[in-house]
mmCIF file of the N, C-alpha and C atoms, coordinates in Angstrom:
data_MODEL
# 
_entry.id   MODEL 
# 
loop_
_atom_site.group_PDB 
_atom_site.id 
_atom_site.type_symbol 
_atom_site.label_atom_id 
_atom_site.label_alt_id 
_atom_site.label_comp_id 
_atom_site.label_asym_id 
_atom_site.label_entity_id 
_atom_site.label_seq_id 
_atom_site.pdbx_PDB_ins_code 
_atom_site.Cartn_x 
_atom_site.Cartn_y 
_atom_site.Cartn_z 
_atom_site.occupancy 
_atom_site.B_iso_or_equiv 
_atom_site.pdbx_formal_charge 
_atom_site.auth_seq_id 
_atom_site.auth_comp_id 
_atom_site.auth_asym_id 
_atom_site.auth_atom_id 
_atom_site.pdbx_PDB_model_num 
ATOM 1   N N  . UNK A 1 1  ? -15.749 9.126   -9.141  1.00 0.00 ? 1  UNK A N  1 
ATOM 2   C CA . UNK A 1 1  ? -16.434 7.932   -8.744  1.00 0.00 ? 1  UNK A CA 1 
ATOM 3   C C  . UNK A 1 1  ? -15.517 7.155   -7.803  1.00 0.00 ? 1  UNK A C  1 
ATOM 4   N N  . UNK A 1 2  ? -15.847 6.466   -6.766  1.00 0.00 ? 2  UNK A N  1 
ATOM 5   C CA . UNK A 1 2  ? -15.077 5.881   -5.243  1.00 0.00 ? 2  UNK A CA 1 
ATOM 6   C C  . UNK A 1 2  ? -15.321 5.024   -6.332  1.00 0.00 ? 2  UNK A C  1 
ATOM 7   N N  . UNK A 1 3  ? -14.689 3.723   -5.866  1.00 0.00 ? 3  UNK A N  1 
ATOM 8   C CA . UNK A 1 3  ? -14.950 2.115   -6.047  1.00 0.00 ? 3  UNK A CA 1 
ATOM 9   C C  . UNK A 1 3  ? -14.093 1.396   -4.632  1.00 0.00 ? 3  UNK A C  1 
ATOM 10  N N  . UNK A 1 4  ? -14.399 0.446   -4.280  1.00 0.00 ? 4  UNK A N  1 
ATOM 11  C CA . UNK A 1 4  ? -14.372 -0.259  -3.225  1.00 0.00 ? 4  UNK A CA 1 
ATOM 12  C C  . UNK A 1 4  ? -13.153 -1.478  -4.223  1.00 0.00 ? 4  UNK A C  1 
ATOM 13  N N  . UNK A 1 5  ? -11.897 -2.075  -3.782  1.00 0.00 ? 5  UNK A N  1 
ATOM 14  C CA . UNK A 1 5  ? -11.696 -3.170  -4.776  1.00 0.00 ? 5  UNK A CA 1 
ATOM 15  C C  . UNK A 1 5  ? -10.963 -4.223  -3.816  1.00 0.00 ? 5  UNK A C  1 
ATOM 16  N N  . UNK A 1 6  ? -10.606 -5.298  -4.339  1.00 0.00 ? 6  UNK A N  1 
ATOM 17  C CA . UNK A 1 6  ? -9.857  -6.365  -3.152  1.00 0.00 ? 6  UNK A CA 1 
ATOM 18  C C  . UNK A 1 6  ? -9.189  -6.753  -4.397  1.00 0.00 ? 6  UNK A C  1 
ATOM 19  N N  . UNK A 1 7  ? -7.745  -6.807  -4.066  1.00 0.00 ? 7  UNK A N  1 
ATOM 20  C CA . UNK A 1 7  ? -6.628  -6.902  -4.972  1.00 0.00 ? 7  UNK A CA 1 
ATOM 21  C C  . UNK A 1 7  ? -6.006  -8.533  -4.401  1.00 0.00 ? 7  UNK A C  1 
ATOM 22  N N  . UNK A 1 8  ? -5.620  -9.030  -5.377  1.00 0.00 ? 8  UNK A N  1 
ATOM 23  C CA . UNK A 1 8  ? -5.298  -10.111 -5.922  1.00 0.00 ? 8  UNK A CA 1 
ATOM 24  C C  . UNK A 1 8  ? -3.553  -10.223 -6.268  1.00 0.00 ? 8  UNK A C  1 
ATOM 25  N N  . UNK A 1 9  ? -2.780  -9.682  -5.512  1.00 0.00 ? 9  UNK A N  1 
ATOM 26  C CA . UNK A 1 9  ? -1.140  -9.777  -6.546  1.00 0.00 ? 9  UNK A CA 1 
ATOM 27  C C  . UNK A 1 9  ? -0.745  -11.118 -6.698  1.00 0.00 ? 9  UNK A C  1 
ATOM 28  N N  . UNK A 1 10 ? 0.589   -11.086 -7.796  1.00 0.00 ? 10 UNK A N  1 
ATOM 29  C CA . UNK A 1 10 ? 0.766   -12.267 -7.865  1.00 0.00 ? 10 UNK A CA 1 
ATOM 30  C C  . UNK A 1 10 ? -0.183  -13.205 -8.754  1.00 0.00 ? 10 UNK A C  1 
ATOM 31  N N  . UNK A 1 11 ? -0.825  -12.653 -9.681  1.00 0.00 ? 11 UNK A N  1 
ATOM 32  C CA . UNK A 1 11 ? -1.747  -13.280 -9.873  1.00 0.00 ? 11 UNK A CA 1 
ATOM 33  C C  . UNK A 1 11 ? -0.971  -13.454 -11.368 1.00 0.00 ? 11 UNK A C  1 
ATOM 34  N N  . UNK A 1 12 ? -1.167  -14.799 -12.512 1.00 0.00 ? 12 UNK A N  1 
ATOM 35  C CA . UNK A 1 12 ? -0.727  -15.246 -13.597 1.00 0.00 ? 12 UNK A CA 1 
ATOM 36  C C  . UNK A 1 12 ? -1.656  -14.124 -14.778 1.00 0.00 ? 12 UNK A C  1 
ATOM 37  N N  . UNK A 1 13 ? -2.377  -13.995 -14.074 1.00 0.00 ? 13 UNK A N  1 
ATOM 38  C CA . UNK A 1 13 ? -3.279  -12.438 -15.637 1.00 0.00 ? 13 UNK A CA 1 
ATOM 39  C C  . UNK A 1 13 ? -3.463  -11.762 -14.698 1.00 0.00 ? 13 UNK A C  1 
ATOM 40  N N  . UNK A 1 14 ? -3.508  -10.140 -15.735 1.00 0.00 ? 14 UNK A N  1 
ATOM 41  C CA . UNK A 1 14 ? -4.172  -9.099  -14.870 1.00 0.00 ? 14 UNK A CA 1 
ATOM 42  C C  . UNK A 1 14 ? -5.655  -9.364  -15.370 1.00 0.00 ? 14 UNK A C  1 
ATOM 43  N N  . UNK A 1 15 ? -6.589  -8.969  -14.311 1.00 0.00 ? 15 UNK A N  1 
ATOM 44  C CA . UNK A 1 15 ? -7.788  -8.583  -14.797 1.00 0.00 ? 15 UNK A CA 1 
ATOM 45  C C  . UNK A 1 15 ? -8.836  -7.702  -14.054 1.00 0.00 ? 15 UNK A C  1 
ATOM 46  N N  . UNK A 1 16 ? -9.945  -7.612  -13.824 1.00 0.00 ? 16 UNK A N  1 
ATOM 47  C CA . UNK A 1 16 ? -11.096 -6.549  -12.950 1.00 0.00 ? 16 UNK A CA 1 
ATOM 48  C C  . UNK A 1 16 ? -12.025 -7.762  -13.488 1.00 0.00 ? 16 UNK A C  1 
ATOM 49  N N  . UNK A 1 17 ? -12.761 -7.768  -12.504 1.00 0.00 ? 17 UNK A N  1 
ATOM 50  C CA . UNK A 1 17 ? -13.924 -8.526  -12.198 1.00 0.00 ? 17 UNK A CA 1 
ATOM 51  C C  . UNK A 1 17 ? -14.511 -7.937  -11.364 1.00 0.00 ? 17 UNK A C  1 
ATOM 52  N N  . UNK A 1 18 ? -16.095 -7.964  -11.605 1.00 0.00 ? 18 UNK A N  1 
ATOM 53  C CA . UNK A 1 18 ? -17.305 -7.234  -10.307 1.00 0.00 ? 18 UNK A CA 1 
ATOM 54  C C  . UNK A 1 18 ? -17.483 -8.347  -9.425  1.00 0.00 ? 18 UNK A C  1 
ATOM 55  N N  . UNK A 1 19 ? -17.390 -8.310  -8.259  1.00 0.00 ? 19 UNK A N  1 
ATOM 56  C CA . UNK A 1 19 ? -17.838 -9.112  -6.941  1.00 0.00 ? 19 UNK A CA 1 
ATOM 57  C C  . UNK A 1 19 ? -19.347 -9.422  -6.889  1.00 0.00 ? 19 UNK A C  1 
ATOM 58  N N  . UNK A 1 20 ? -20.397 -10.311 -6.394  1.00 0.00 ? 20 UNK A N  1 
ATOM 59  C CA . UNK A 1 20 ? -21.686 -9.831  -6.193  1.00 0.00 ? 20 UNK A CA 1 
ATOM 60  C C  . UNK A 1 20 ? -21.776 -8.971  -5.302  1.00 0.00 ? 20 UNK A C  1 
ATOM 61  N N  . UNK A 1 21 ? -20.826 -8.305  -4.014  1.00 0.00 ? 21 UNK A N  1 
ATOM 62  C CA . UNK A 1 21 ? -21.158 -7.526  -3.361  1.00 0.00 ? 21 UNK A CA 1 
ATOM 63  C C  . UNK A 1 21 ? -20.835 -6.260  -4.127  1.00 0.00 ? 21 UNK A C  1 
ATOM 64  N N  . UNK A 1 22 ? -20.432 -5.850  -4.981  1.00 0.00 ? 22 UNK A N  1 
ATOM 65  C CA . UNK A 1 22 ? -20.583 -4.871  -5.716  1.00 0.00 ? 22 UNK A CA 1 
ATOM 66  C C  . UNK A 1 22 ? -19.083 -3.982  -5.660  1.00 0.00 ? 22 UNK A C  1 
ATOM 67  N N  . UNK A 1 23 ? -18.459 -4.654  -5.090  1.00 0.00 ? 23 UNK A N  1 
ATOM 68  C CA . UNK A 1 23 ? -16.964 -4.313  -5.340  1.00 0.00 ? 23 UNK A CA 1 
ATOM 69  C C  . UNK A 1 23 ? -16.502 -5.182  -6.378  1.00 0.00 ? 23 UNK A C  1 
ATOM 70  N N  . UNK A 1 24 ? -15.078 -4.501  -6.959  1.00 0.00 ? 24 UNK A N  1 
ATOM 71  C CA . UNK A 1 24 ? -14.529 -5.358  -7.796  1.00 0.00 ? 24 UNK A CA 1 
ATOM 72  C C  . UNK A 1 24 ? -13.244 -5.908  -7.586  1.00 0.00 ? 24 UNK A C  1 
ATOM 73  N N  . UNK A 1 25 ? -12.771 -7.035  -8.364  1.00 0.00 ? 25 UNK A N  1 
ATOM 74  C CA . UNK A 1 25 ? -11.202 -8.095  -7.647  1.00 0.00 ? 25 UNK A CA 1 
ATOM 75  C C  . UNK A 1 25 ? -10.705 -7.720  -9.144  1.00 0.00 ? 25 UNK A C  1 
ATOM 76  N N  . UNK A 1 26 ? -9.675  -6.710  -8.346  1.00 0.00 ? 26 UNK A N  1 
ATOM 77  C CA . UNK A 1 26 ? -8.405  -6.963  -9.606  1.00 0.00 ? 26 UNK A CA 1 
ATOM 78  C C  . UNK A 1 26 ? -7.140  -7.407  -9.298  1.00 0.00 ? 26 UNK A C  1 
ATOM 79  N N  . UNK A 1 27 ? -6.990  -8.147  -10.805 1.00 0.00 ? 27 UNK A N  1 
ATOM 80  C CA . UNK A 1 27 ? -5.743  -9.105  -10.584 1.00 0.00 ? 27 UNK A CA 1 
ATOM 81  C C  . UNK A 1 27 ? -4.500  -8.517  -11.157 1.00 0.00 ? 27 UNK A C  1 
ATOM 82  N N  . UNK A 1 28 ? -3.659  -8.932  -10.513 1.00 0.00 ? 28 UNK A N  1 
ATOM 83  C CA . UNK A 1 28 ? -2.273  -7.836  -10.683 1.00 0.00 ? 28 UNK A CA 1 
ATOM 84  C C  . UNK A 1 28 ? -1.009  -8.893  -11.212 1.00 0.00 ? 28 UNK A C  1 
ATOM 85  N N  . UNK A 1 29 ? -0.206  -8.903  -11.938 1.00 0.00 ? 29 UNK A N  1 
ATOM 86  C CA . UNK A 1 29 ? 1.262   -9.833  -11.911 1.00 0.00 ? 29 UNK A CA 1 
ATOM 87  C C  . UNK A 1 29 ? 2.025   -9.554  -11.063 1.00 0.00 ? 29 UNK A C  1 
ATOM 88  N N  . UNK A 1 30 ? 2.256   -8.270  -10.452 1.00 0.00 ? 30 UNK A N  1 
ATOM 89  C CA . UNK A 1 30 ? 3.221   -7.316  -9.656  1.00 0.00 ? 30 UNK A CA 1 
ATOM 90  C C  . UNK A 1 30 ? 2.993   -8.018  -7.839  1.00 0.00 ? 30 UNK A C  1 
ATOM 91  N N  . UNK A 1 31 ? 4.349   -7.851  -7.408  1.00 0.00 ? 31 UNK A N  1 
ATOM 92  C CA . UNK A 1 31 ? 4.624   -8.616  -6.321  1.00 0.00 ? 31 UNK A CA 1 
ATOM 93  C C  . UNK A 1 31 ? 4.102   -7.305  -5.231  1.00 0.00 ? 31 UNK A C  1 
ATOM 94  N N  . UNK A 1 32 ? 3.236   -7.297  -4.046  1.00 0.00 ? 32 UNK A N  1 
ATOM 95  C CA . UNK A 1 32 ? 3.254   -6.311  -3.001  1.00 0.00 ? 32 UNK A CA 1 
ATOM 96  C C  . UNK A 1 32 ? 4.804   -5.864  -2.627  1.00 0.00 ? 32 UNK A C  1 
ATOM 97  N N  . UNK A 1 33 ? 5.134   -5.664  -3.254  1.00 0.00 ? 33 UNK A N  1 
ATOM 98  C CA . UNK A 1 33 ? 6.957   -5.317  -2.864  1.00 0.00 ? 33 UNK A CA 1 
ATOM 99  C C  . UNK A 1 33 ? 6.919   -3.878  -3.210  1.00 0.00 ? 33 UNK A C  1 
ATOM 100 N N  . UNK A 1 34 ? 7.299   -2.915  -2.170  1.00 0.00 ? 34 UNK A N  1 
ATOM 101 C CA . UNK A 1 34 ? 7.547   -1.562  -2.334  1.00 0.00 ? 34 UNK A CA 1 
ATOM 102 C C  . UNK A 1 34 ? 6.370   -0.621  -3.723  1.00 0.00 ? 34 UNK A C  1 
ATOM 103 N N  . UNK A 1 35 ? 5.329   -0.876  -2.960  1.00 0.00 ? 35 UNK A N  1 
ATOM 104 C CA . UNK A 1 35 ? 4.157   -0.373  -3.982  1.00 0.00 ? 35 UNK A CA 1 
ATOM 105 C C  . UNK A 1 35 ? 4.277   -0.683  -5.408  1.00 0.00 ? 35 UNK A C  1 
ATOM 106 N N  . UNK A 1 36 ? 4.959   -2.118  -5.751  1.00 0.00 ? 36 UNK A N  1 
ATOM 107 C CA . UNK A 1 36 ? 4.816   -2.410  -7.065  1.00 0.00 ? 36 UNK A CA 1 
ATOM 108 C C  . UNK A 1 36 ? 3.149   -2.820  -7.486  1.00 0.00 ? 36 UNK A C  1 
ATOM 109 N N  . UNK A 1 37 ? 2.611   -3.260  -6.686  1.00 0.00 ? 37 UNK A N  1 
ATOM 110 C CA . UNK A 1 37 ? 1.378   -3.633  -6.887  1.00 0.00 ? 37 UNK A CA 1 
ATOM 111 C C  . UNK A 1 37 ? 0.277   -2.550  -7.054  1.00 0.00 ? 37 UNK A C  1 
ATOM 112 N N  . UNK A 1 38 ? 0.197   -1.855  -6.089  1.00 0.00 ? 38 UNK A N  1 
ATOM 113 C CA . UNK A 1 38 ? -0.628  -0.407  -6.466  1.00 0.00 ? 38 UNK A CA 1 
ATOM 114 C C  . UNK A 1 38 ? -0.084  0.333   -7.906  1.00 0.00 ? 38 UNK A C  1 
ATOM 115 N N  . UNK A 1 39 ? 1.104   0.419   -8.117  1.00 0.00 ? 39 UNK A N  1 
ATOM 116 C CA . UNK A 1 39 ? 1.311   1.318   -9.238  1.00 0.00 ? 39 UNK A CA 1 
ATOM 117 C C  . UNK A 1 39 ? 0.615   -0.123  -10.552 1.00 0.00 ? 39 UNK A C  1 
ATOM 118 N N  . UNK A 1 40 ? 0.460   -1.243  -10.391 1.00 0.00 ? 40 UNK A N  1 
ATOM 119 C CA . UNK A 1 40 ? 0.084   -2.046  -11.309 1.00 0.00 ? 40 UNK A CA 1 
ATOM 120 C C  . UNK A 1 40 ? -1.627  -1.905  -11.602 1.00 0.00 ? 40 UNK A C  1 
ATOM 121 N N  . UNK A 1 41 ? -2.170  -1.888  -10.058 1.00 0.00 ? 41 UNK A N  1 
ATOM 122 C CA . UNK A 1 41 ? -3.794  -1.466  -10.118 1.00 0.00 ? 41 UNK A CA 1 
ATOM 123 C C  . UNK A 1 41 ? -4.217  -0.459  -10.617 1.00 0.00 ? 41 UNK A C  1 
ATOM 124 N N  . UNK A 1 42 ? -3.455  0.610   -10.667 1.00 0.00 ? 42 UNK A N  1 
ATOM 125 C CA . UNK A 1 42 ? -3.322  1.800   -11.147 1.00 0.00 ? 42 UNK A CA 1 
ATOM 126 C C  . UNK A 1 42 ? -3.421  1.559   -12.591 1.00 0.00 ? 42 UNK A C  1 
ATOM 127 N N  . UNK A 1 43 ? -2.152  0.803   -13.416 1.00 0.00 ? 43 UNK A N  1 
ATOM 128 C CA . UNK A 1 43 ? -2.518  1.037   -14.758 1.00 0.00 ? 43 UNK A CA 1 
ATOM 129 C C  . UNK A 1 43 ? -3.917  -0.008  -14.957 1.00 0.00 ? 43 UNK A C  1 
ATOM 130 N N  . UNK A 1 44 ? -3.852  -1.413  -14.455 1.00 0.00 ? 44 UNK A N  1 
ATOM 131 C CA . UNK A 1 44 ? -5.233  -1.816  -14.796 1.00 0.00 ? 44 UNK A CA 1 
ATOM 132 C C  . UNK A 1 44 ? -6.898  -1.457  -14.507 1.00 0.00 ? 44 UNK A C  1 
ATOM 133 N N  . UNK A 1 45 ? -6.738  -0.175  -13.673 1.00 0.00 ? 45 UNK A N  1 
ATOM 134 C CA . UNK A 1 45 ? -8.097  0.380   -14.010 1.00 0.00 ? 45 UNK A CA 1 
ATOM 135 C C  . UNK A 1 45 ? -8.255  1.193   -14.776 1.00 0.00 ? 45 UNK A C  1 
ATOM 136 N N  . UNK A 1 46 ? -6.574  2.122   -15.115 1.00 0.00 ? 46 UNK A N  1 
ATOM 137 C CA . UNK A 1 46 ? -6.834  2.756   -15.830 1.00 0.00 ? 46 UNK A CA 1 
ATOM 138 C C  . UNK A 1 46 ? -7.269  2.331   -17.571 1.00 0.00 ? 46 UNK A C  1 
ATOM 139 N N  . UNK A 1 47 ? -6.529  1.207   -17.702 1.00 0.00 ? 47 UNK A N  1 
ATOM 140 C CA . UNK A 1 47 ? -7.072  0.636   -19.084 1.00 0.00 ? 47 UNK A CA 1 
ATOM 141 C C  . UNK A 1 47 ? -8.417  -0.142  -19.046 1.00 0.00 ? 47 UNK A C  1 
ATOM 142 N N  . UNK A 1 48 ? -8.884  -0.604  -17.658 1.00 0.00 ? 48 UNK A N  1 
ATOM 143 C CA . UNK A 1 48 ? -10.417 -1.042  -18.001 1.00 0.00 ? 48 UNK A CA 1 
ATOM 144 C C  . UNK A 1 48 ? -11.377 0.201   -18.295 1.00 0.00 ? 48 UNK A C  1 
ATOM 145 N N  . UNK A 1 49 ? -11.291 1.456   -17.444 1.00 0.00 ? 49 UNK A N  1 
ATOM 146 C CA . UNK A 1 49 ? -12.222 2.354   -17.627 1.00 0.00 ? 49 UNK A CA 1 
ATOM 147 C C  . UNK A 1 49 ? -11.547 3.202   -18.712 1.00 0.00 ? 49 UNK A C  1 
ATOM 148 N N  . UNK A 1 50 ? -10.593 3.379   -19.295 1.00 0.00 ? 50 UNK A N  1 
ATOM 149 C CA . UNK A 1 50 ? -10.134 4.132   -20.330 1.00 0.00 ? 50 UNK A CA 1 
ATOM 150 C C  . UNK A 1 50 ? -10.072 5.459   -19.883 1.00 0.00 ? 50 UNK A C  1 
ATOM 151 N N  . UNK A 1 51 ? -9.302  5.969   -18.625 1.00 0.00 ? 51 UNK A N  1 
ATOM 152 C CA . UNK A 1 51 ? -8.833  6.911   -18.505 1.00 0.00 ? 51 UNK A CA 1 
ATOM 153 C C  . UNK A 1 51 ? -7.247  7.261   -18.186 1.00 0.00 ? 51 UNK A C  1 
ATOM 154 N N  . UNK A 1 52 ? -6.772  8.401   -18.003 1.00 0.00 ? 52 UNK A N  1 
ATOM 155 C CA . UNK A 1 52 ? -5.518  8.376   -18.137 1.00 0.00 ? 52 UNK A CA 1 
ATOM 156 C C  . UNK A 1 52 ? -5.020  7.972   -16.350 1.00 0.00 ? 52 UNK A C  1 
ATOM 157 N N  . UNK A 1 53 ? -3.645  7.031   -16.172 1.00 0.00 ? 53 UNK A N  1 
ATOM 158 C CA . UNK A 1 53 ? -3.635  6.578   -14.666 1.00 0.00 ? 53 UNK A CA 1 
ATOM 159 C C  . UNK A 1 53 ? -3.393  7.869   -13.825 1.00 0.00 ? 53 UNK A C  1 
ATOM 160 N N  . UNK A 1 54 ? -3.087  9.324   -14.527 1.00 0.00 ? 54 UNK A N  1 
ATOM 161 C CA . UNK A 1 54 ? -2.901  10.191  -13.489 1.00 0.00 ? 54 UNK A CA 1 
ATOM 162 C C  . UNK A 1 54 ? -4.508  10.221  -12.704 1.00 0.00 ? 54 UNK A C  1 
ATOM 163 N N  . UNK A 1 55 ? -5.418  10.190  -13.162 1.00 0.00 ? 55 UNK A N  1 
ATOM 164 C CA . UNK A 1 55 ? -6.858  10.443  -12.847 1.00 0.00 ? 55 UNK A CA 1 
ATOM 165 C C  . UNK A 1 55 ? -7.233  9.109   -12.023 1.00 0.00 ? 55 UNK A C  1 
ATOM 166 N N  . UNK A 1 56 ? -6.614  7.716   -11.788 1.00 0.00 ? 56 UNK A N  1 
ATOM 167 C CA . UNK A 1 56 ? -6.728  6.649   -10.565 1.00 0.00 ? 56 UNK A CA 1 
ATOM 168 C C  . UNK A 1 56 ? -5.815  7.611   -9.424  1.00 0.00 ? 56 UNK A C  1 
ATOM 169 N N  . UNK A 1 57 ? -6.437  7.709   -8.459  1.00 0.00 ? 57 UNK A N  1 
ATOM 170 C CA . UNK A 1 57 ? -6.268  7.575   -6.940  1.00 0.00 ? 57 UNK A CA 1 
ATOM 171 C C  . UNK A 1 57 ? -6.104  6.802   -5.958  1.00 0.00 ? 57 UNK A C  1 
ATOM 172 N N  . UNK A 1 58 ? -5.300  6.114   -5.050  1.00 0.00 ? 58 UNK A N  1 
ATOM 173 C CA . UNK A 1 58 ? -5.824  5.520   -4.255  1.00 0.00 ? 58 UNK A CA 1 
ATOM 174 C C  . UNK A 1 58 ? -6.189  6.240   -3.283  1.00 0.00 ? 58 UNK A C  1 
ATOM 175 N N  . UNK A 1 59 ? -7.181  5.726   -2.808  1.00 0.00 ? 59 UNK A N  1 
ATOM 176 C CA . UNK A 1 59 ? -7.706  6.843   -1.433  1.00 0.00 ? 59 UNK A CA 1 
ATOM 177 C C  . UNK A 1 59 ? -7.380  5.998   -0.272  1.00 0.00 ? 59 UNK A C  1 
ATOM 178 N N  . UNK A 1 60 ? -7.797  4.613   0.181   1.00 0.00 ? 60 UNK A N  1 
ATOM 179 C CA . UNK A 1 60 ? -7.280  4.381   1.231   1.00 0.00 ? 60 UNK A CA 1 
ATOM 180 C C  . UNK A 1 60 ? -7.076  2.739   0.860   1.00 0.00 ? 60 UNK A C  1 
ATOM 181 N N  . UNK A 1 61 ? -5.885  2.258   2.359   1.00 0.00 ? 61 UNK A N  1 
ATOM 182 C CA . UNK A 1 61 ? -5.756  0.695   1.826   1.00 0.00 ? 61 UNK A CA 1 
ATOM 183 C C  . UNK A 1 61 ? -4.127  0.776   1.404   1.00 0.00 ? 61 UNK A C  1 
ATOM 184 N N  . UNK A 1 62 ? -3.325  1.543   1.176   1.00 0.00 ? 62 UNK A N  1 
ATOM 185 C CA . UNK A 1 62 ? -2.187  1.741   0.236   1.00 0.00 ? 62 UNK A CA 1 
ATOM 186 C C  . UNK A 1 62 ? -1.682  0.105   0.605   1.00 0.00 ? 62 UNK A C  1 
ATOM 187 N N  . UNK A 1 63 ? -1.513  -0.160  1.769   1.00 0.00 ? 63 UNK A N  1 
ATOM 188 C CA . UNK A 1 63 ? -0.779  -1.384  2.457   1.00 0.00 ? 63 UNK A CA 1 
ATOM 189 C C  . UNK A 1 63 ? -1.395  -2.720  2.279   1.00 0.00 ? 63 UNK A C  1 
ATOM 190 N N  . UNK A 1 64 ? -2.923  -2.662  1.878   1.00 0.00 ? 64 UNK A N  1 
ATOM 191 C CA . UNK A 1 64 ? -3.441  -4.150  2.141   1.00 0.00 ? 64 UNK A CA 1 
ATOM 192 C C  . UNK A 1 64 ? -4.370  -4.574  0.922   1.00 0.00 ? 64 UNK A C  1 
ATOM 193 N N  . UNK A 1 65 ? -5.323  -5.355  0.985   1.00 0.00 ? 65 UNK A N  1 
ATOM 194 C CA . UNK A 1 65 ? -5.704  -5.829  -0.371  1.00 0.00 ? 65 UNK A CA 1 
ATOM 195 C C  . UNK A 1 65 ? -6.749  -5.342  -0.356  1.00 0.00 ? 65 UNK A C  1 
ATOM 196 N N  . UNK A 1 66 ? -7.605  -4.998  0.761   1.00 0.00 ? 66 UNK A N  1 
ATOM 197 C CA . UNK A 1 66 ? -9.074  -3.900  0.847   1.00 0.00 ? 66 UNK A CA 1 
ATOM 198 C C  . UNK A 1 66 ? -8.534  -2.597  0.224   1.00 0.00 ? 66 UNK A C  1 
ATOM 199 N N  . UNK A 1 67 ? -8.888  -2.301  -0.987  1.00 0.00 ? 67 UNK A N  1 
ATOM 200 C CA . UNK A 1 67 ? -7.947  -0.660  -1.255  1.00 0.00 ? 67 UNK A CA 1 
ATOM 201 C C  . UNK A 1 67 ? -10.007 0.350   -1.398  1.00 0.00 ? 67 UNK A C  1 
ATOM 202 N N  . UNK A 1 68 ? -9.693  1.803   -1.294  1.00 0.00 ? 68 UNK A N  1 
ATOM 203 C CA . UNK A 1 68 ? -10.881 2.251   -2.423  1.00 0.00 ? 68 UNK A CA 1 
ATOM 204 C C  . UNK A 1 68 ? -10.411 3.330   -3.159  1.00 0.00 ? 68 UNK A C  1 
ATOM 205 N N  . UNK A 1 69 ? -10.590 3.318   -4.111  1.00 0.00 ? 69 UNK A N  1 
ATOM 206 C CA . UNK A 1 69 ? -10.132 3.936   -4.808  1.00 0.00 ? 69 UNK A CA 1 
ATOM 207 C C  . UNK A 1 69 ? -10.680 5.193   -5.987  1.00 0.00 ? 69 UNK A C  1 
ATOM 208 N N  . UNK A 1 70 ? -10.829 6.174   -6.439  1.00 0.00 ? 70 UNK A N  1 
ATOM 209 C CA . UNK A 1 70 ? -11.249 7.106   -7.027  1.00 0.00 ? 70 UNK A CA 1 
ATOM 210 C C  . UNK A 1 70 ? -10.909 7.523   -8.530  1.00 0.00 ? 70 UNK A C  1 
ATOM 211 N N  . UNK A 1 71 ? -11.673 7.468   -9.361  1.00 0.00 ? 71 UNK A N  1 
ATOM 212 C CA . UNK A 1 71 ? -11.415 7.917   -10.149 1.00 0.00 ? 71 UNK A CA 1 
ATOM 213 C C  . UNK A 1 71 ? -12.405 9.359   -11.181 1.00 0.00 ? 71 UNK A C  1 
ATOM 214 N N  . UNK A 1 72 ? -11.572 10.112  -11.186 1.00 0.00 ? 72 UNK A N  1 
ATOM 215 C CA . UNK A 1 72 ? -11.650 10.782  -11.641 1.00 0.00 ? 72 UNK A CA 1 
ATOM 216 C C  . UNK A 1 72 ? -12.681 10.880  -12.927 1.00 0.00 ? 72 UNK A C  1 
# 
């Protein structure tokens, strides 16, 4: 399954929230500093959808807050 997401770092909670456009905003603690933030989105989708983080992907976006991402 793709998902479309707009990331949030820096943020005081992690969380996932659905957008009305049908993407979702997840919130990260982790600073954009040397992919600390992606490896953080990584574990928080993996614990919203309850799969293991090897099975999150990022597919594109690695650099900016538009990411999409795949999961397995």
């Amino acid at each position: 399954m793709k998902i479309s997401l707009i990331v949030k770092p820096n943020s005081r909670k992690e969380s996932v929230e659905e957008l009305p456009d049908g993407a979702l905003q997840v919130r990260v603690n982790a600073p954009p500093i040397e992919g600390r933030a992606n490896e953080a989105v990584i574990e928080v989708l993996a614990k919203h959808f309850s799969v293991p983080k090897s099975a999150v992907t990022i597919l594109k976006g690695a650099k900016g807050k538009r990411k999409m991402v795949e999961i397995a």
